[in-house]
TIPA-138494 format. One record per residue (C-alpha): residue in one letter; x, y, z. Coordinates in steps of 0.02 Angstrom, whole numbers, plus 50000, padded with zeros to 5 digits. Last residue first. Layout:
# residues N
resn,u,v,w
A,X,Y,Z
...
END
This chain:
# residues 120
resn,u,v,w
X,58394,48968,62042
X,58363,49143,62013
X,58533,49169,61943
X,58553,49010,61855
X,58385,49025,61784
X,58434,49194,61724
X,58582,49159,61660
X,58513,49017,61564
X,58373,49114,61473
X,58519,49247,61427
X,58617,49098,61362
X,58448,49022,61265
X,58396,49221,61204
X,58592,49221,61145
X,58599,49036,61050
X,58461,49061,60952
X,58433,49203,60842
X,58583,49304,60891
X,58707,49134,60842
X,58606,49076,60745
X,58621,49227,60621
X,58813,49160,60584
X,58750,49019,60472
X,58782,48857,60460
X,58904,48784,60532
X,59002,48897,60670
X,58807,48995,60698
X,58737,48810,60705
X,58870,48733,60839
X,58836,48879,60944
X,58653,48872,60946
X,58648,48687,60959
X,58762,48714,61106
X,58649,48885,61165
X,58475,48764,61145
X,58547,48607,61244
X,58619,48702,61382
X,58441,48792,61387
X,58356,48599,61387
X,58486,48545,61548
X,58464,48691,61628
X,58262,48703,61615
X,58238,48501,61671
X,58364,48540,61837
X,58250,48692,61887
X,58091,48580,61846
X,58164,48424,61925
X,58237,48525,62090
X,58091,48593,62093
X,57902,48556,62032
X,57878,48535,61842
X,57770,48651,61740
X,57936,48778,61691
X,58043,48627,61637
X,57919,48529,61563
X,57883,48675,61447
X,58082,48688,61420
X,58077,48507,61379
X,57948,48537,61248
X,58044,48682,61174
X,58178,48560,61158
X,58115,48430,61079
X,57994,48561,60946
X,58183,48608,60909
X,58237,48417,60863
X,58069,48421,60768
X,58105,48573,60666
X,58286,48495,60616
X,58215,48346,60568
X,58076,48439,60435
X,58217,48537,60383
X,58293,48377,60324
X,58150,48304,60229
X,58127,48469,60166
X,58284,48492,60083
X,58256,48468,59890
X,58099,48545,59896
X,58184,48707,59986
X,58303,48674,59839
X,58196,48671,59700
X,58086,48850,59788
X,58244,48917,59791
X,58329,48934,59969
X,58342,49076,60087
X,58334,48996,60230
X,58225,49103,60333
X,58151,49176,60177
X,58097,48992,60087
X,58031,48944,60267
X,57916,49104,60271
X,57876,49093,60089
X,57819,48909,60093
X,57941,48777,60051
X,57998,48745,60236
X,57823,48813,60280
X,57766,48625,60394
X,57903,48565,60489
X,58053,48689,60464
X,57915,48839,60500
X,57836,48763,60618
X,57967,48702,60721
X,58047,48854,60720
X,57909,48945,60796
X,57907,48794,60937
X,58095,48862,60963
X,58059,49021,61001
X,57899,49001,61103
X,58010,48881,61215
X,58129,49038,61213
X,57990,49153,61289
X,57954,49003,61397
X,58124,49039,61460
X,58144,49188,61465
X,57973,49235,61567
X,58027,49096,61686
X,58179,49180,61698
X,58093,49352,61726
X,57985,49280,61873
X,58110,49198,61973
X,58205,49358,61973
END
């Protein structure tokens, strides 16, 4: 089991560091324009605060890294902590912002969690 939630949770580390580059650095390219589905004017209009939002999630897929490098209990403790962090920012986006969230982000973190629980 060890094995699949490490697999889950770099797999949502990979998630996340995605999202980073696409709020970061295409927020007003075609990729970033279809994930939000803003304008080109507005995706101008709201880089600046996509480019936040990307680096909050390249936070967290950083502390899921540091999770799975880091011996146990810190590693263990360090991937709990981060996956909390994802499915709350998952939840709190899907009841905000958009519903999508909620299957993009906040289920692959809770599934991610469940396993680390389990194994753990």
């Amino acid at each position: 089991m060890q094995i699949v939630a490490n697999v889950l949770v770099g797999l949502v580390a990979a998630l996340h560091a995605w999202i980073l580059v696409l709020e970061m650095f295409l927020w007003e390219r075609a990729p970033g324009r279809k994930l939000s589905g803003f304008d080109s004017a507005m995706a101008k209009a709201t880089a600046p605060l996509a480019a936040n939002q990307g680096l909050y999630n390249g936070f967290l897929a950083a502390g899921l890294v540091w999770g799975l490098i880091a011996g146990d209990p810190t590693g263990y403790r360090v991937q709990v902590f981060f996956l909390s962090c994802v499915v709350v920012a998952g939840l709190y986006g899907a009841a905000t912002a958009n519903r999508r969230i909620l299957f993009a982000q906040a289920l692959p973190g809770a599934l991610a969690l469940a396993a680390v629980l389990v194994a753990g």
